[in-house]
Structure formats: structure tokens, C-alpha cells
Backbone of each chain as ProteinMPNN parsed JSONL, in Angstrom:
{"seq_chain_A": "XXXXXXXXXXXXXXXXXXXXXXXXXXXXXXXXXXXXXXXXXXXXXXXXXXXXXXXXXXXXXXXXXXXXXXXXXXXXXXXXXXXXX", "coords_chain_A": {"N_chain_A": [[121.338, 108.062, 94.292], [117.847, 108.116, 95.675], [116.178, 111.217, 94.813], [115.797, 113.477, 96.745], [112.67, 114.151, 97.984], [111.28, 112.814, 95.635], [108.913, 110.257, 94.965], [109.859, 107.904, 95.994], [110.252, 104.468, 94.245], [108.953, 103.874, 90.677], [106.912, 102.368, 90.796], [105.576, 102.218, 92.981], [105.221, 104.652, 93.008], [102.774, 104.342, 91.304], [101.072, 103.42, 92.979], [101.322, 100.146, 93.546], [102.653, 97.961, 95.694], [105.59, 96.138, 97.387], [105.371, 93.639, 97.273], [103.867, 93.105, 95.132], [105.231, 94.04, 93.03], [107.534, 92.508, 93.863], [106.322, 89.493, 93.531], [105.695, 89.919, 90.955], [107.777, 90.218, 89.054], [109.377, 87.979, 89.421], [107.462, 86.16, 88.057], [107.765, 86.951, 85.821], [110.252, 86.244, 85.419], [109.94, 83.412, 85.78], [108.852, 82.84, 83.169], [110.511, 82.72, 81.416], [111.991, 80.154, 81.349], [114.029, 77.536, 80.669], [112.536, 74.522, 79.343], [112.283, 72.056, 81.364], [112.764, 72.695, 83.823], [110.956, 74.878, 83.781], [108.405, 74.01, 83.801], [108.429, 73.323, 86.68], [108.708, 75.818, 87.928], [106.596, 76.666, 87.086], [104.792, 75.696, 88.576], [104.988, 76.172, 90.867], [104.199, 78.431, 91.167], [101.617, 78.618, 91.673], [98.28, 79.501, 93.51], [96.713, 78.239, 96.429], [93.519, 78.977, 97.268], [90.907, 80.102, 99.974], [87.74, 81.653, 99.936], [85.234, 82.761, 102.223], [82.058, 84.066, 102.892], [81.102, 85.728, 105.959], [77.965, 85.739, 107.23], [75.893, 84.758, 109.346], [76.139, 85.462, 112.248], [78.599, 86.294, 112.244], [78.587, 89.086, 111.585], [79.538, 90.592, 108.103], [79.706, 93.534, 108.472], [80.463, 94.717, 111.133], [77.931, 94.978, 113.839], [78.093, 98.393, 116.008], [78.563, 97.935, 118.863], [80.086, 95.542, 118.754], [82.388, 96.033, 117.556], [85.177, 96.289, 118.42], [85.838, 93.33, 119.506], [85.703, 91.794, 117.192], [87.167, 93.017, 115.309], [89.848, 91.762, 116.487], [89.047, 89.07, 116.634], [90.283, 86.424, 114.907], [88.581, 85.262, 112.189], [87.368, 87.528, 110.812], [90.518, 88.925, 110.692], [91.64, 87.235, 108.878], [89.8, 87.41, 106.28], [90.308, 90.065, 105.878], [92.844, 89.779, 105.079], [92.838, 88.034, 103.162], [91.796, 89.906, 101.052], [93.425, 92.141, 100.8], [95.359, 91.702, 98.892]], "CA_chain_A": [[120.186, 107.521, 95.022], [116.86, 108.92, 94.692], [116.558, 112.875, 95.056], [114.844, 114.46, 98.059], [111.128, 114.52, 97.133], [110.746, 111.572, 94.863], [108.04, 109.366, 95.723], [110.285, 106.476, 96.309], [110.492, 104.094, 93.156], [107.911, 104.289, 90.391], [105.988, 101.235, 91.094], [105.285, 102.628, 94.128], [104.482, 105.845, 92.681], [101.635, 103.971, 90.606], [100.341, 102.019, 93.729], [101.592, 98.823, 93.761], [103.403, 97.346, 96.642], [107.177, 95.589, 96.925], [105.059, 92.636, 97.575], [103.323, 92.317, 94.11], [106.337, 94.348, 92.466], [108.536, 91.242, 93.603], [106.038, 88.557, 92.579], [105.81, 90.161, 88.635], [109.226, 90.306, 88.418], [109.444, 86.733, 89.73], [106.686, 85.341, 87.582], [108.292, 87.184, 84.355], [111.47, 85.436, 85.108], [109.801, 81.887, 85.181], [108.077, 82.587, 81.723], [111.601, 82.785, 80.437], [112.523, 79.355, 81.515], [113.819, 76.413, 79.624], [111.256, 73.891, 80.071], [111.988, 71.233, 82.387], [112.976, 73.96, 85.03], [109.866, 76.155, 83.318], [107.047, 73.305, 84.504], [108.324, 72.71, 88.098], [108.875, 77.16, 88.154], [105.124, 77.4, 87.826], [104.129, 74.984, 90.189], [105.369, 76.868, 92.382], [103.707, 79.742, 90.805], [100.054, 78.178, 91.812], [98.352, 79.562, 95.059], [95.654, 77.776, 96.827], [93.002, 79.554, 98.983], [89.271, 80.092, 99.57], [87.277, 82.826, 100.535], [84.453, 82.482, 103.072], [81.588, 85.088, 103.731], [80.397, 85.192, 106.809], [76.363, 86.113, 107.349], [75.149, 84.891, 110.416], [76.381, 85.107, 113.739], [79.456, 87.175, 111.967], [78.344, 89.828, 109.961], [80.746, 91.447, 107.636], [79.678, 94.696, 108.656], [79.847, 94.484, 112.608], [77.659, 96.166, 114.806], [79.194, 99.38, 117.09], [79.034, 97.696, 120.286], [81.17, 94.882, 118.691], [83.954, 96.754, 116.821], [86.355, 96.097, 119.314], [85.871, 92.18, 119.5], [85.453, 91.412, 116.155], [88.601, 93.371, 114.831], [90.721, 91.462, 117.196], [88.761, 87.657, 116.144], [91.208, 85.365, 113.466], [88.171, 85.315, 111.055], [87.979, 88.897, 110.722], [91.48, 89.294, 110.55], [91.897, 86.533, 107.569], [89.302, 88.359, 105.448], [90.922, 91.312, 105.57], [94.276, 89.641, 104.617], [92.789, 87.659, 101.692], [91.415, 91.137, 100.145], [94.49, 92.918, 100.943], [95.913, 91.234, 97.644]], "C_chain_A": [[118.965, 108.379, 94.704], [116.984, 110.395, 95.697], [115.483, 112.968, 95.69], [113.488, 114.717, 97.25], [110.348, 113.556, 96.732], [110.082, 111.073, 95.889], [108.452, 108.027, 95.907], [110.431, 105.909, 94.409], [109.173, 104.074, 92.411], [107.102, 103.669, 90.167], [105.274, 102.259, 92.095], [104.249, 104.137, 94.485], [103.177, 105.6, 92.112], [100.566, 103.022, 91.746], [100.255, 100.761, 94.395], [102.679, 98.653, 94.777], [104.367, 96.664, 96.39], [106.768, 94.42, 96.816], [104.744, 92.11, 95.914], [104.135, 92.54, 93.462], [107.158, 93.02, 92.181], [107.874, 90.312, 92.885], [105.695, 88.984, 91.257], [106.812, 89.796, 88.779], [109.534, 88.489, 88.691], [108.846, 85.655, 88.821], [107.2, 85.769, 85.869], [109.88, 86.199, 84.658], [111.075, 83.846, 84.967], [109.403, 81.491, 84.313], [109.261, 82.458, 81.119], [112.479, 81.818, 80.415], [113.016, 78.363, 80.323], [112.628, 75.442, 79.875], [111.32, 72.455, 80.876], [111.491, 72.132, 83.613], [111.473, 75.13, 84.84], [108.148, 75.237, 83.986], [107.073, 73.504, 86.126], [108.098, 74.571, 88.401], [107.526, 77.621, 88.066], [104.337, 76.426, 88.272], [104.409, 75.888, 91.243], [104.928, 78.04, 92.528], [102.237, 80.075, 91.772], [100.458, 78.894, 93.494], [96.827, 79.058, 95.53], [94.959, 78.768, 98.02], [91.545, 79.867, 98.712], [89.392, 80.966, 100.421], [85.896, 82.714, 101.078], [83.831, 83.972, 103.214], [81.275, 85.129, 104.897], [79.414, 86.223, 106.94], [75.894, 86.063, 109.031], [75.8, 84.2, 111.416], [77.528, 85.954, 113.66], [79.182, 88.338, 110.97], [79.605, 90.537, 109.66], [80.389, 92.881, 107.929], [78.987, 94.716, 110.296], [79.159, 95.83, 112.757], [78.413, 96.869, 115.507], [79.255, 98.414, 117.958], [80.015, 96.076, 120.284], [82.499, 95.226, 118.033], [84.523, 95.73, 117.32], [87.105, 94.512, 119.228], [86.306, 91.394, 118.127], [86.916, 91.451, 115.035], [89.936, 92.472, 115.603], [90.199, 89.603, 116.974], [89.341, 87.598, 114.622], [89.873, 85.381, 112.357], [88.199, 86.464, 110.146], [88.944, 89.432, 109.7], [92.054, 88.452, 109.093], [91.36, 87.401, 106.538], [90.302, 89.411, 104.861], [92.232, 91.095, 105.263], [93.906, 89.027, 103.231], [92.554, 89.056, 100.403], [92.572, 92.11, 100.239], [95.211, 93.012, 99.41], [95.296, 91.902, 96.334]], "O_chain_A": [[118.924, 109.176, 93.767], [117.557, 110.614, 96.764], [114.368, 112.616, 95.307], [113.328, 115.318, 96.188], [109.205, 113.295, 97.106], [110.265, 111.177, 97.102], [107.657, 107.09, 95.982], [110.648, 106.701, 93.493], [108.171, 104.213, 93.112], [106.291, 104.074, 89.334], [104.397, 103.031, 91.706], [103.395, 104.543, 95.274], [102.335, 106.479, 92.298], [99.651, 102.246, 91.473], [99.555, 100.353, 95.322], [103.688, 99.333, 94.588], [104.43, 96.319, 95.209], [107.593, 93.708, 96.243], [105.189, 91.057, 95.457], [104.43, 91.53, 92.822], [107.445, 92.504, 91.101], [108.324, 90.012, 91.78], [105.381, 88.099, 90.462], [106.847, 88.583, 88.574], [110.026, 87.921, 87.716], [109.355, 84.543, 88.688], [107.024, 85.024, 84.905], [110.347, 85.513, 83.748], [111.707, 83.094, 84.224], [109.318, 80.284, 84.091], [109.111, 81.965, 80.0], [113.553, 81.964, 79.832], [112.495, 78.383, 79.208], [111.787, 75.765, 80.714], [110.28, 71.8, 80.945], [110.394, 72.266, 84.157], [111.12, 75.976, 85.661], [107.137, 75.767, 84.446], [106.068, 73.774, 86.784], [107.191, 74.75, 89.215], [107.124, 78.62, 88.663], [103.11, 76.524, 88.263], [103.889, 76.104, 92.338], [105.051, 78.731, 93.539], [101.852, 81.106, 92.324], [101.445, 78.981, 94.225], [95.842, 79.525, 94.958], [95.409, 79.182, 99.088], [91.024, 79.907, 97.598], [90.26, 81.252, 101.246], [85.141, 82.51, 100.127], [84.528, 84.941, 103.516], [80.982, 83.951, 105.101], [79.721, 87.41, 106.826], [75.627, 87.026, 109.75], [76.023, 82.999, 111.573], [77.804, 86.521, 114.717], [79.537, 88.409, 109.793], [80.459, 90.958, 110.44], [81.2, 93.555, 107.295], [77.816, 94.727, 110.676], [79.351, 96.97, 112.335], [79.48, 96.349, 115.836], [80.323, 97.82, 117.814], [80.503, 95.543, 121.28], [83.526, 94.554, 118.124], [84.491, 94.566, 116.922], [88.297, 94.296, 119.011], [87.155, 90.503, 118.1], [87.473, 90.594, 114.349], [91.049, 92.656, 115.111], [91.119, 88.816, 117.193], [89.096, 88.267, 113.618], [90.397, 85.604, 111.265], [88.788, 86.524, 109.067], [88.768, 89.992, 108.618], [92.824, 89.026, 108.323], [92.129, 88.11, 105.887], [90.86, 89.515, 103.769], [92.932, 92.099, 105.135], [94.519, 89.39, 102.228], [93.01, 89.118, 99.261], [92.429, 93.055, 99.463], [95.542, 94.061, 98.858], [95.703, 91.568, 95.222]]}, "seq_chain_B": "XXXXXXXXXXXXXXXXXXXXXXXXXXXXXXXXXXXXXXXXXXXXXXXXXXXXXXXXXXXXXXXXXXXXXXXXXXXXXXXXXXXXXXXXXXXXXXXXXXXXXX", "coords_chain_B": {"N_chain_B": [[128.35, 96.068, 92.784], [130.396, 94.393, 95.235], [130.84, 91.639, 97.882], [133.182, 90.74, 100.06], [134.717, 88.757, 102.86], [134.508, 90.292, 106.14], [132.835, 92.767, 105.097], [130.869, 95.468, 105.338], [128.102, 95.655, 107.466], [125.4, 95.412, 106.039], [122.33, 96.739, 104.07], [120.395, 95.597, 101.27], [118.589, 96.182, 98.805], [117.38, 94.473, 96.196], [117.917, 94.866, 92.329], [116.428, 93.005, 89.706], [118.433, 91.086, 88.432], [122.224, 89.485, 87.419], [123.916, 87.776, 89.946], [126.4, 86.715, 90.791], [128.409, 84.219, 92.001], [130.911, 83.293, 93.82], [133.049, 80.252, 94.457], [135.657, 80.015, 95.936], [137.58, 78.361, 93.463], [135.575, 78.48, 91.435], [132.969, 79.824, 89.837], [129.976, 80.579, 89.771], [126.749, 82.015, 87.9], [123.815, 83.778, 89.015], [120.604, 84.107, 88.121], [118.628, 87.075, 89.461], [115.367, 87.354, 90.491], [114.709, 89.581, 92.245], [114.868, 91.223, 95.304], [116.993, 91.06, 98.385], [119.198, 91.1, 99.937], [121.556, 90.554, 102.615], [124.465, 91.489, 104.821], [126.103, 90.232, 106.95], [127.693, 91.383, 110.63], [129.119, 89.329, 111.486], [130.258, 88.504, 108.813], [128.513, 86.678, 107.078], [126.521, 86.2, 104.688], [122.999, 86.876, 103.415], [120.714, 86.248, 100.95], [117.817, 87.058, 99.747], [115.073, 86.269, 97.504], [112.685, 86.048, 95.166], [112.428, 84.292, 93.164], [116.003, 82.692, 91.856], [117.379, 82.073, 89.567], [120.343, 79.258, 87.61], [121.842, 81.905, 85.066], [121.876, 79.601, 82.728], [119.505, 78.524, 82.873], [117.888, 80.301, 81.472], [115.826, 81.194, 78.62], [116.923, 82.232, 75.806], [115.376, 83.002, 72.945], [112.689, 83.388, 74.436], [113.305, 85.554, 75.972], [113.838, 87.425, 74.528], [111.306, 87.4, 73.349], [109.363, 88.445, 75.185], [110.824, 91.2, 76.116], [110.476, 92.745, 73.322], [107.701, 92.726, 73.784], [106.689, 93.511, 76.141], [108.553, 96.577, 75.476], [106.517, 97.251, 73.305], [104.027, 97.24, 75.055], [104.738, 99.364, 76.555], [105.068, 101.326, 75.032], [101.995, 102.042, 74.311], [100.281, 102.038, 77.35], [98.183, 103.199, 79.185], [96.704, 103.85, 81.695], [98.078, 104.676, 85.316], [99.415, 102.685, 86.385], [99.072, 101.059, 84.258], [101.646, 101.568, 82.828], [103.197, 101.239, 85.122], [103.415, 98.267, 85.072], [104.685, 97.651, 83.019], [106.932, 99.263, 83.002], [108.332, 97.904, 83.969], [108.562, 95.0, 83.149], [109.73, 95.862, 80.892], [112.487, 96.46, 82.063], [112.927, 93.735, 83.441], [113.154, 92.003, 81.576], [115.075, 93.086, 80.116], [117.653, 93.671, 81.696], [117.723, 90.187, 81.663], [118.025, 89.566, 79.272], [120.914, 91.266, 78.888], [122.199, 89.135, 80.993], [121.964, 87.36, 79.773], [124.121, 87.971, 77.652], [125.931, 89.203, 78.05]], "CA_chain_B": [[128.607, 95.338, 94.379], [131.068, 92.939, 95.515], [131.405, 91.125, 99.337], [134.089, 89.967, 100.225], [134.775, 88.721, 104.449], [134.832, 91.794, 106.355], [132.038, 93.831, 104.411], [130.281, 96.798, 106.161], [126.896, 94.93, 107.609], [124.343, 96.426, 104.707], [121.105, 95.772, 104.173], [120.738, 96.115, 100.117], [117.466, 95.955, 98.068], [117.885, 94.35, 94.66], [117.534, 94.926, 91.352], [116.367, 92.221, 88.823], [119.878, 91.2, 87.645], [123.004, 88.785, 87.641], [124.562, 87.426, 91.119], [127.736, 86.154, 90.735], [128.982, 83.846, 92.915], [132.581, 82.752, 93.908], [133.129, 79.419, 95.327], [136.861, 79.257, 95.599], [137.779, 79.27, 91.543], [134.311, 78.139, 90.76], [132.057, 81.365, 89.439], [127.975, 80.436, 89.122], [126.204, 83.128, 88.027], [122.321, 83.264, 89.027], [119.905, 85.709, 87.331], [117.857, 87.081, 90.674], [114.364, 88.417, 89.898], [114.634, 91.19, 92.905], [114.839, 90.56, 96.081], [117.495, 91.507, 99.648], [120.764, 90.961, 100.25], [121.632, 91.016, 104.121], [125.667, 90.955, 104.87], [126.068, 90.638, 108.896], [128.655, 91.688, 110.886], [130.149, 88.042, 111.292], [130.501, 88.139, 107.363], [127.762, 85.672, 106.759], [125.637, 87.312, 103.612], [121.642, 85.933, 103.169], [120.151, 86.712, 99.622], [116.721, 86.864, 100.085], [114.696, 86.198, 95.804], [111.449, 84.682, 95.186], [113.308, 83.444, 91.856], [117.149, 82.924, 91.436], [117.952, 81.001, 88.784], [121.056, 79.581, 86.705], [121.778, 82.088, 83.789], [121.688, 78.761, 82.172], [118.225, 77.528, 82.692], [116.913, 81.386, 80.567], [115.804, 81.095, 76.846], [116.883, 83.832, 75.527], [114.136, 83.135, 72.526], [111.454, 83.384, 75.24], [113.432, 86.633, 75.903], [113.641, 88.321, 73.577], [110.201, 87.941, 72.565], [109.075, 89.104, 76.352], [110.895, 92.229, 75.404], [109.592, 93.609, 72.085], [106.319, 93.097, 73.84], [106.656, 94.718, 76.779], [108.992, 97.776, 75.016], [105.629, 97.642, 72.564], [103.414, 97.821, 75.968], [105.453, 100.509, 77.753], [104.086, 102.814, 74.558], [100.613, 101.919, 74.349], [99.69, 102.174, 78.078], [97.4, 104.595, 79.415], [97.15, 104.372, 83.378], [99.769, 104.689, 85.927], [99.436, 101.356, 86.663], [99.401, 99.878, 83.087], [103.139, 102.22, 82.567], [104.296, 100.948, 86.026], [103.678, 96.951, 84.977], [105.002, 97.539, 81.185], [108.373, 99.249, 82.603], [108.993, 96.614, 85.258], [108.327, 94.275, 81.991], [111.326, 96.125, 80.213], [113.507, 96.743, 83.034], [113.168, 92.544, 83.91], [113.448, 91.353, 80.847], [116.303, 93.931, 79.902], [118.217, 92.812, 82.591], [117.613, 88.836, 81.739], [118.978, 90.328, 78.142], [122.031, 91.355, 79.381], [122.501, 88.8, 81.619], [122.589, 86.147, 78.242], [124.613, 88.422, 76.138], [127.081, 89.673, 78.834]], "C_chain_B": [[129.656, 94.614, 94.7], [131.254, 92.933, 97.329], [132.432, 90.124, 99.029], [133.395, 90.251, 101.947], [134.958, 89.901, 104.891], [133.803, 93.105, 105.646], [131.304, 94.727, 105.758], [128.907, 96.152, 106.039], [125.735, 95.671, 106.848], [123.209, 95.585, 104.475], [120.545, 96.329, 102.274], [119.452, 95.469, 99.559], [118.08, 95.776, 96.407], [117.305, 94.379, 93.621], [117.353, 93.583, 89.951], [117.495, 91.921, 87.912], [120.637, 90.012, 87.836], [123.264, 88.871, 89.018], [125.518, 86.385, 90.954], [128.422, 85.331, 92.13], [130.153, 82.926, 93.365], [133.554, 81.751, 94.728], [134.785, 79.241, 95.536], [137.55, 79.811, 94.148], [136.616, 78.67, 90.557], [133.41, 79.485, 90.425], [130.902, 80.4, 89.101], [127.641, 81.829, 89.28], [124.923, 82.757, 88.35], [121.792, 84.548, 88.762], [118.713, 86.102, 88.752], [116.817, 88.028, 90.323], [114.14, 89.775, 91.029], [114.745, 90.593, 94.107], [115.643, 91.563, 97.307], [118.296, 90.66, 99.377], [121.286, 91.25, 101.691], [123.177, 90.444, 104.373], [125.602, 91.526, 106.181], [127.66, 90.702, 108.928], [129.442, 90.402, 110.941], [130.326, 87.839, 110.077], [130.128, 87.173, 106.608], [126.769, 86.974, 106.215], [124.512, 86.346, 103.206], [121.433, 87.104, 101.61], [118.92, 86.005, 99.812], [115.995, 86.866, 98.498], [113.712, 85.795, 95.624], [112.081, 84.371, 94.292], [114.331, 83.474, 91.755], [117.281, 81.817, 90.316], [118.977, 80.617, 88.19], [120.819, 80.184, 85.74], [121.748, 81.233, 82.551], [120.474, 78.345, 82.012], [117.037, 78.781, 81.5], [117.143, 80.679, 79.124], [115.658, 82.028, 76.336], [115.386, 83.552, 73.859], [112.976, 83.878, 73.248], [111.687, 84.898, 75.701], [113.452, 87.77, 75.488], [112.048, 88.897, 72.87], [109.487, 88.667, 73.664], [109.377, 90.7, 76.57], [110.502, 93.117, 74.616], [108.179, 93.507, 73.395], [106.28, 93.819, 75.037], [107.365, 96.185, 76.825], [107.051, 97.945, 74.224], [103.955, 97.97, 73.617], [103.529, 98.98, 76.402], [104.685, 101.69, 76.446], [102.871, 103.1, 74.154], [99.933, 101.891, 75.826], [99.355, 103.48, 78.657], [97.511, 104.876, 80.786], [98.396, 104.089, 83.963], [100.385, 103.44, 85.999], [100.246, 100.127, 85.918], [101.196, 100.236, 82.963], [104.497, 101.457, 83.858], [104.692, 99.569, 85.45], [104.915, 96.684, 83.371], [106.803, 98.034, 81.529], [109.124, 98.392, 83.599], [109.091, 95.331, 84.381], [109.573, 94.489, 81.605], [112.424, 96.241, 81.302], [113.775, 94.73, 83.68], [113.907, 91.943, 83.068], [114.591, 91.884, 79.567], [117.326, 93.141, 80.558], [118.858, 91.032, 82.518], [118.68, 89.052, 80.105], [120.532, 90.569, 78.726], [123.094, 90.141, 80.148], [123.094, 87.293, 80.412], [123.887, 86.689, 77.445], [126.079, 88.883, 76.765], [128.078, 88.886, 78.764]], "O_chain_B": [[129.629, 93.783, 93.792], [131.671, 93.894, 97.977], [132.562, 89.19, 98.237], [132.522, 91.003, 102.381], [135.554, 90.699, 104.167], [134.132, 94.286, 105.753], [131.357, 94.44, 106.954], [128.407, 96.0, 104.925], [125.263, 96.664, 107.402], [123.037, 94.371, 104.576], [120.338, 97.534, 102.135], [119.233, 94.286, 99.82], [118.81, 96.479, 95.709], [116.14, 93.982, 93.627], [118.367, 93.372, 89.286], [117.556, 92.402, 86.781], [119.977, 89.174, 88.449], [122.936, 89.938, 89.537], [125.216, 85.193, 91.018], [128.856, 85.927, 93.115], [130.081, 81.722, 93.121], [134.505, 82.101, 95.428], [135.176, 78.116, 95.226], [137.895, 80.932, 93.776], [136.68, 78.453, 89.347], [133.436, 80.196, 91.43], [130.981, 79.547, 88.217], [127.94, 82.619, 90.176], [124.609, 81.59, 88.119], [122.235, 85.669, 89.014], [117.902, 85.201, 88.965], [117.037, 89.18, 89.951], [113.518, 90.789, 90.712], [114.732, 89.362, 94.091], [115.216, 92.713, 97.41], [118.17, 89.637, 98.703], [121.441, 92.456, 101.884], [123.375, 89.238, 104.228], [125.267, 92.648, 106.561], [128.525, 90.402, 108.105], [130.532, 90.445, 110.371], [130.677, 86.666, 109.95], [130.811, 86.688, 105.706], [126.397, 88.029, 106.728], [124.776, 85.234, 102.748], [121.844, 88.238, 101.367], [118.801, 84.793, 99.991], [116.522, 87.847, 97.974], [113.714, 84.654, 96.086], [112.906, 83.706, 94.918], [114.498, 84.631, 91.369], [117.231, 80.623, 90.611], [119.327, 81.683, 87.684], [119.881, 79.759, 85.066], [121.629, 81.764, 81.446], [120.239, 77.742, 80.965], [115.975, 78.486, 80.952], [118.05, 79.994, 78.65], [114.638, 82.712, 76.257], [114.355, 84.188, 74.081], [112.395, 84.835, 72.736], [110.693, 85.606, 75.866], [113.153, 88.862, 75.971], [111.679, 89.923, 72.298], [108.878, 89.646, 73.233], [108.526, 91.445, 77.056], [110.17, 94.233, 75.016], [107.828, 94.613, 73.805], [105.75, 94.925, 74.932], [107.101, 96.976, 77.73], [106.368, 98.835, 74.732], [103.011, 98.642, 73.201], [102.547, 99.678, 76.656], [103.961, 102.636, 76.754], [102.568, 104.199, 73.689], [98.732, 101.679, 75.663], [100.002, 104.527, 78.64], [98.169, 105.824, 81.214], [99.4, 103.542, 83.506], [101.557, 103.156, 85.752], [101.042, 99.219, 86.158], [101.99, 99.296, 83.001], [105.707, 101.237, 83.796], [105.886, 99.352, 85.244], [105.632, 95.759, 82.988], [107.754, 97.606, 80.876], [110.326, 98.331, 83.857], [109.778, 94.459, 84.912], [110.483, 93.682, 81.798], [113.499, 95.882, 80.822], [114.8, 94.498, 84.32], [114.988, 91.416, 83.33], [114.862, 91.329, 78.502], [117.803, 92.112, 80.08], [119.906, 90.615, 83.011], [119.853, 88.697, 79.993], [121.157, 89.528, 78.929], [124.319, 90.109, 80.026], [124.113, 86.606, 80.331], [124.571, 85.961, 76.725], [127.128, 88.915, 76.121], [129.116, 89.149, 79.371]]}, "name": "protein", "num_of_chains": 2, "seq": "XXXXXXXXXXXXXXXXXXXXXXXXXXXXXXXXXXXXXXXXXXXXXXXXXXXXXXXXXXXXXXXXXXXXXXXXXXXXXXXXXXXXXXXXXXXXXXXXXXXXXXXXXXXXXXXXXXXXXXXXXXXXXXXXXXXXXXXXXXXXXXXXXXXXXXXXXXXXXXXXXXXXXXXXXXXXXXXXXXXXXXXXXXX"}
């Protein structure tokens, strides 16, 4: 197993998360398809999503005396999940 | 690895590889790009994959050439980054290798 110290595995050591780790490894195995199974394997590849600023009435850089509110409002909280990636 | 009924409830992170599976006296193998393995104490086992596929549906062509190029990545990259993607490259498509030739 790994030895006392190590930084875990060496993805991990470079940065990258189990999250994107898994989808490479996922997206190299559907390049290696035959090709019926190789069309429908990257459909499934595709990801749909939009990204919204918001200016006025939300600024992306709240004021102090809204922290609190703002961090805890679903728009917010999307943002900061689409850029997570 | 192997489960059989009765396994010790384990929670097992996987490696880009074969999964063998034993219906009876039926054997499918499926090539699993990484994934979890969860065997509960009632001896019901989840395999968690974003990709499993039959070792049937790979081309090993398509493999082989996925190979050379990411062995010919792994010694031309410079950041940590580029070294991590290039040996997760050889270590997948190693694996998918094996899994044809085995």
C-alpha cells in the first residue's frame, strides 16, 4: 500500500482530483471503442451547461454587509460549482 | 481480488482494469475504466465505473496506437500536470493492452 508520507497517488500529487482523474480514464477508454458502441460512448461524453454573470442586483464580488446572505443564495452557490471544474 | 458470498464488507477503489464476472458457468469479462467496488455485509457487491465495457467492444488497433502516444508523451512532458495526464494515458491504455492480449 502506499508508504507513510506519500502524498497519496500521483495524480493527486500533481493536482488533479479523483473526479477528473476518473473522467480521463473514462474518456480514454471510449476512444478505444469499436464504433457502433464508440458513437453512442461519446454521447454520453457531451455536457451541457451555461454560465451566467451576474452584475446588477448580484454582484460577483459581494459587499461585507452581505457575505453572509449571498454565500448561502443557489446562484452564488452554482457559480462557484461551475468554476470548480 | 475475488468475492465470493460471505466476503469481508470492503470498500475498494479501482484500478483501470479487467472485471470478471461469474454468472453460474457463464464468465463476462468487462474492462472498468476506474471506479468503487462496495461488497456489504449481506453479500450484495455494487461496482461503481463511469465506463465498463465488454473486453469485446475495445479495438485493440485504436490501442495500441493510444499507447505509443502516450508512452511518447510520458517523455516529452514538462509540468507535473502534463507527467500526471501522460502516465494515467499509459497506465489506461496498458491495462486495456493486457486486457486484449490476456
Amino acid at each position: 500500500m502506499a508508504s507513510a508520507g506519500a502524498a497519496g497517488p500521483f495524480w493527486r500529487a500533481a493536482g488533479m482530483t479523483y473526479v477528473s482523474y476518473s473522467n480521463k480514464c473514462a474518456s480514454m477508454v471510449r476512444n478505444c471503442l469499436k464504433e457502433p458502441h464508440r458513437s453512442e460512448a461519446l454521447d454520453r461524453e457531451k455536457v451541457h451547461f451555461s454560465i451566467s454573470k451576474w452584475i446588477d442586483g448580484k454582484p460577483e464580488k459581494p459587499c461585507k454587509f452581505l457575505i453572509f446572505f449571498l454565500l448561502s443564495s443557489p446562484p452564488f452557490f452554482l457559480l462557484g460549482f461551475l468554476f470548480i471544474e | 481480488m475475488g468475492v465470493l458470498p460471505g466476503h469481508v464488507p470492503t470498500i475498494a477503489e479501482l484500478k483501470p482494469g479487467v472485471m470478471t464476472v461469474h454468472e453460474g458457468t457463464d464468465v463476462s469479462k468487462y474492462f472498468v475504466s476506474s471506479g468503487f467496488a462496495f461488497i456489504h455485509a449481506n453479500s450484495v457487491a455494487d461496482v461503481i465505473a463511469v465506463e465498463a465495457v465488454p473486453v469485446d467492444h475495445l479495438d485493440s488497433n485504436l490501442v495500441q496506437k493510444g499507447l505509443a502516444e502516450f508512452t511518447q508523451k510520458l517523455g516529452s512532458a514538462s509540468t507535473d500536470l502534463e507527467k500526471a495526464e501522460a502516465q494515467i494515458g499509459v497506465d489506461v491504455y496498458s491495462a486495456m493492452n493486457s486486457a486484449l492480449t490476456g
